[in-house]
N, C-alpha and C positions, 0 to 999 in steps of 0.2 A: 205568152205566159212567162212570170217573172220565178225569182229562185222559189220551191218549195219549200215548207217548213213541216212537213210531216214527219216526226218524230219515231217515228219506229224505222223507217232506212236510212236517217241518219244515225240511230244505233245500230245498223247493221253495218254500215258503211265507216263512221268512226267510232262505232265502239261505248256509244251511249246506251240509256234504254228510256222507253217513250210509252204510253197505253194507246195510242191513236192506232195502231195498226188498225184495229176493230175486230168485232166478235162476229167474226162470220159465222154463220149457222149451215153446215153443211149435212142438212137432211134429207136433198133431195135423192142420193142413192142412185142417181143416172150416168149417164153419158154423158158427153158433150153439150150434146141436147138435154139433158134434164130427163130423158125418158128410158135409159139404160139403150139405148137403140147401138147402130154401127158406124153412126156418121164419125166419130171418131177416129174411126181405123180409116175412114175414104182420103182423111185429108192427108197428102204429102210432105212427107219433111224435106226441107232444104239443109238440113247439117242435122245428124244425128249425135247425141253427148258418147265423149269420148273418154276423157280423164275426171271420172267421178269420184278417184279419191282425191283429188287437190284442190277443184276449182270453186271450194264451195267460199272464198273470200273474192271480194272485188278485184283486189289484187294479182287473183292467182284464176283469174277466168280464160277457159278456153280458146284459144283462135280459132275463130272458123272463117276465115278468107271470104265472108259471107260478105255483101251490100247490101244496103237497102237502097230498091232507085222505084223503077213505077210501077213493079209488080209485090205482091205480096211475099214476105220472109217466113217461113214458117221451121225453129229449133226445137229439135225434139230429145226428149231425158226421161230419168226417173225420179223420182224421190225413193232412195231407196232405203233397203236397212242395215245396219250395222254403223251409223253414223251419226247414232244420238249423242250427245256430248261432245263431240271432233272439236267445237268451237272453241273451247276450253274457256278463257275468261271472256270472250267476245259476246253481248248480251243478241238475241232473250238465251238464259240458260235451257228451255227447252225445244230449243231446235234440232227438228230430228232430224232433216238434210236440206242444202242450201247449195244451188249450182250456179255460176255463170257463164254467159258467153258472149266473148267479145265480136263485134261486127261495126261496118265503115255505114255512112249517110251518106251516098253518090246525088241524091236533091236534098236540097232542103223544103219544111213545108213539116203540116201537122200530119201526126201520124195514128194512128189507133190500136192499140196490143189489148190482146185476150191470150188469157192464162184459163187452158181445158183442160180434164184429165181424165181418166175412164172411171169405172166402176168403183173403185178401190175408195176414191178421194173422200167419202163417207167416214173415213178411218181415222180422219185427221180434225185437228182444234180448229185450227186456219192456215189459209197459204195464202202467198203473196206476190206477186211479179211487179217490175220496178225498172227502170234506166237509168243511169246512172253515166258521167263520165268524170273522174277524178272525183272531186267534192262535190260536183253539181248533180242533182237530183230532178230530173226530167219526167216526174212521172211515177206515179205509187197504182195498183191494183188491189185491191184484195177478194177474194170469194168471195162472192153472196149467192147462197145457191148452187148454179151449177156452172160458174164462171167468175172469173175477174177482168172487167175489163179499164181500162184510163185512154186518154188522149194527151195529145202536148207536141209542141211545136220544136223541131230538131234541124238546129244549123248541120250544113255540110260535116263531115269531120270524119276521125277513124278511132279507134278502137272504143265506140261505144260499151256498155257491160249491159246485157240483157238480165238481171238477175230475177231468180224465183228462189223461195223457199216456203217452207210446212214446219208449222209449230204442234207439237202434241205432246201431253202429259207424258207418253213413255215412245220408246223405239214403236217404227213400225213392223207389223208382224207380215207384212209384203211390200214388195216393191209396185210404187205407183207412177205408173204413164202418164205425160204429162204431154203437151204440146203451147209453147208461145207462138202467139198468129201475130206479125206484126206489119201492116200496110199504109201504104198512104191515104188518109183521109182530108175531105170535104168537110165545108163547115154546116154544124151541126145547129138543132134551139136555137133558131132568128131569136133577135131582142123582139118578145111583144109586147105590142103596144095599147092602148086603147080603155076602155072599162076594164076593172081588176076581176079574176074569178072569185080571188079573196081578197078584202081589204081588211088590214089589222085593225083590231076591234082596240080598247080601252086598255093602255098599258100601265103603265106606272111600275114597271116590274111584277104585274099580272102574269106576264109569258117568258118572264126572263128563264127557268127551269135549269138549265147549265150553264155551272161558271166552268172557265177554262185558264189552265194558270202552266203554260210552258213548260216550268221546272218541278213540274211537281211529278214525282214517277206517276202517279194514275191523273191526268191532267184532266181529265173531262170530268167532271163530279156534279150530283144533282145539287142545288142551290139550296141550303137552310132554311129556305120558307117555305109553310107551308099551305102558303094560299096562291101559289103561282103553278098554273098549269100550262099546259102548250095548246094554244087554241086549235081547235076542232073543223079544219073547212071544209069538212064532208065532201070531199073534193077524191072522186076515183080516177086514177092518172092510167089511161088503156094505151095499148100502142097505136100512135099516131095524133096520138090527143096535146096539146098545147094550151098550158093555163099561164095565168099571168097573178103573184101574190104581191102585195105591196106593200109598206110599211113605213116607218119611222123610229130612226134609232135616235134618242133620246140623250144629250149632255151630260152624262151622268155617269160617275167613273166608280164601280164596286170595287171590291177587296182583288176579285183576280186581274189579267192581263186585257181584259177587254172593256170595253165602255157599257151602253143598253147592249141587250140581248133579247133576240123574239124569236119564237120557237111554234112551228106550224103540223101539226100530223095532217097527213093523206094516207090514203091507204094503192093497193097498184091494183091493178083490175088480175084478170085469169089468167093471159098471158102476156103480160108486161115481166120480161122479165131482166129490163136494162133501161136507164136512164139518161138524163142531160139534165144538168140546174146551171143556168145563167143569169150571176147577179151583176145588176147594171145601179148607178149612183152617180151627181152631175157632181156631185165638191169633189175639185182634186190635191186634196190635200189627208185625205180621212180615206182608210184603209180595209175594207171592210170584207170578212170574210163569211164563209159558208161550210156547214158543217151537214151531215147526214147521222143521226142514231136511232138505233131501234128503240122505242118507248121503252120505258121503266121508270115503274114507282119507288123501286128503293134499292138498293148494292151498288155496286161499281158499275159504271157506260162507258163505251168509248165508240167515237163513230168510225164509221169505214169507209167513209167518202166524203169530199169535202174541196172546196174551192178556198185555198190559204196561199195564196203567193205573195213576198212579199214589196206590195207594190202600191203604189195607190191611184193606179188606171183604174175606171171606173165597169171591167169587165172582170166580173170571173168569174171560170165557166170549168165545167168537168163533167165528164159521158164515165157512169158506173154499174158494175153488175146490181139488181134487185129480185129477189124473192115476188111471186103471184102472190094476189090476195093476200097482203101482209101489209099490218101499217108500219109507216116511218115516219120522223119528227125532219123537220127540216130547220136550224138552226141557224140564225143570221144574226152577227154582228161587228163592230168595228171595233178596230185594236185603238189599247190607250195611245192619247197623244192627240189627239188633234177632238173637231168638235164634230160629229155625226150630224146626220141628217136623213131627207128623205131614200129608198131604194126601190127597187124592182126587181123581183125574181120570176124568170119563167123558167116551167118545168115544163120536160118534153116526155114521153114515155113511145118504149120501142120491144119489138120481140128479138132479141138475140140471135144469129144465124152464123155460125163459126165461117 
């Protein structure tokens, strides 16, 4: 996986501001699990947070003399209160606390982090967890649900920044427990192949639905027509289940930073509550990414997950928290500059298990 271009930690990280973080919906009121249960408390920390008034910048994150080699890392904190505004001109202006903590890569190889946190996390707009090392960006999470999960691929090295923070309209009114699980992982969503579950139907900018335009503070925006929807593949994504959607992006450059644009709703089964999208494409010259938002017909969207490195290998792949029995639009297209063509996305769906 090549550099990110997710626009909400690189305004945390240099001081920008971006809409892409996403609107995570934190209604589930649970546990770790989602079910308010105790699995929580079972899991062990390997470095507990220490200097919570300083380390809430990248710069200023904690050592914890921690590795990561063939077992699981697991940093534990809070988001606490009294640390609304600390940021001062550092965006989003409503960050109510922001922790890091630095740790060394003794292998190299892909990894997998989940961002948990107990009861409390109901309380909050959204939270995030993210890896970081100097300017490079290794990886975004955000909530959905009753988790944040990401993947990504980490050379050897030392003082990586595990960062998490929580955005909310005001201070919190308590302090929220938090846990990063961060382990070595296997590869995930084979490329499939074969007959499509869905094949894109009749485009013409029929599904185009979001433009997306980098420098724009709210980048993701619904599209000014008003005869373009995001086709419908009836398609329930349960854990275990593997589909394959396929399409065609189109020579054709609109007003934003992207070329065609094709936009798919699925919905997730009962307990689906984590994902994989892997999009695959034969021209190596055309760069084509993949975006994740919750449906809507009309205000501001921004997705919460998404496959945007900027590369023009014709892999790109990302494992994200999701919501049960909830639709979502899945968003594929290619950045301006070169000439699109055919793709392939397979979606894998999984039950979460900290």
């Amino acid at each position: 996986m090549g550099t990110h271009r997710f626009a909400l930690v690189v305004a945390l990280v240099l001081g920008a501001c971006g809409d892409d973080s996403g609107s995570a919906r934190m209604d589930s009121g649970g546990g770790a699990d989602g079910s308010g249960s105790d699995l929580f408390n079972t899991i062990p920390c390997d470095y507990v947070e220490s200097m919570d008034t300083t380390n809430f910048m990248p710069s200023t994150s904690e050592p914890t003399t921690k590795s990561l080699g063939a077992a699981r890392l697991v940093m534990c904190g809070k988001f606490d209160t009294g640390h609304y505004g600390m940021n001062g001109t550092m965006a989003p202006p409503d960050l109510a606390d922001a922790d890091g903590f630095l740790f060394n890569v003794t292998t190299a190889g892909p990894v997998i982090v989940h961002l948990i946190a107990d009861n409390n996390l109901s309380m909050t707009t959204r939270s995030i967890v993210y890896i970081s090392k100097g300017n490079t960006l290794y990886g975004l999470g955000v909530i959905e649900g009753d988790h944040a999960t990401f993947t990504h691929d980490l050379p050897m090295g030392t003082d990586y920044v595990i960062g998490v923070y929580t955005i909310h309209s005001a201070a919190l009114a308590s302090a929220i427990n938090y846990k990063v699980l961060v382990s070595p992982d296997t590869a995930r969503c084979a490329k499939k192949t074969g007959t499509a579950d869905h094949a894109e139907g009749a485009d013409g900018g029929a599904n185009d639905v979001v433009d997306y335009n980098f420098t724009s503070n709210s980048q993701s925006s619904l599209s000014a027509a008003t005869t373009d929807n995001a086709e419908d593949t009836m398609l329930l994504v349960d854990p275990s289940s593997t589909f394959l959607f396929t399409g065609d992006l189109a020579n054709v450059d609109p007003a934003d930073d992207y070329m065609d644009r094709d936009t798919f709703q699925f919905a997730t089964g009962p307990t689906t509550t984590q994902m994989s999208v892997r999009l695959n494409w034969t021209s190596t010259t055309a760069d084509n990414d993949f975006r994740i938002y919750p449906p809507k017909l009309s205000g501001s969207i921004a997705s919460f997950a998404g496959g945007v490195d900027a590369s023009d290998m014709e892999d790109e792949y990302e494992t994200f928290a999701v919501q049960p029995n909830t639709l979502y639009w899945l968003w594929v297209a290619a950045s301006d500059g070169a000439s699109p063509g055919a793709y392939a996305a397979t979606l894998c769906g999984e039950t979460f298990t900290p």
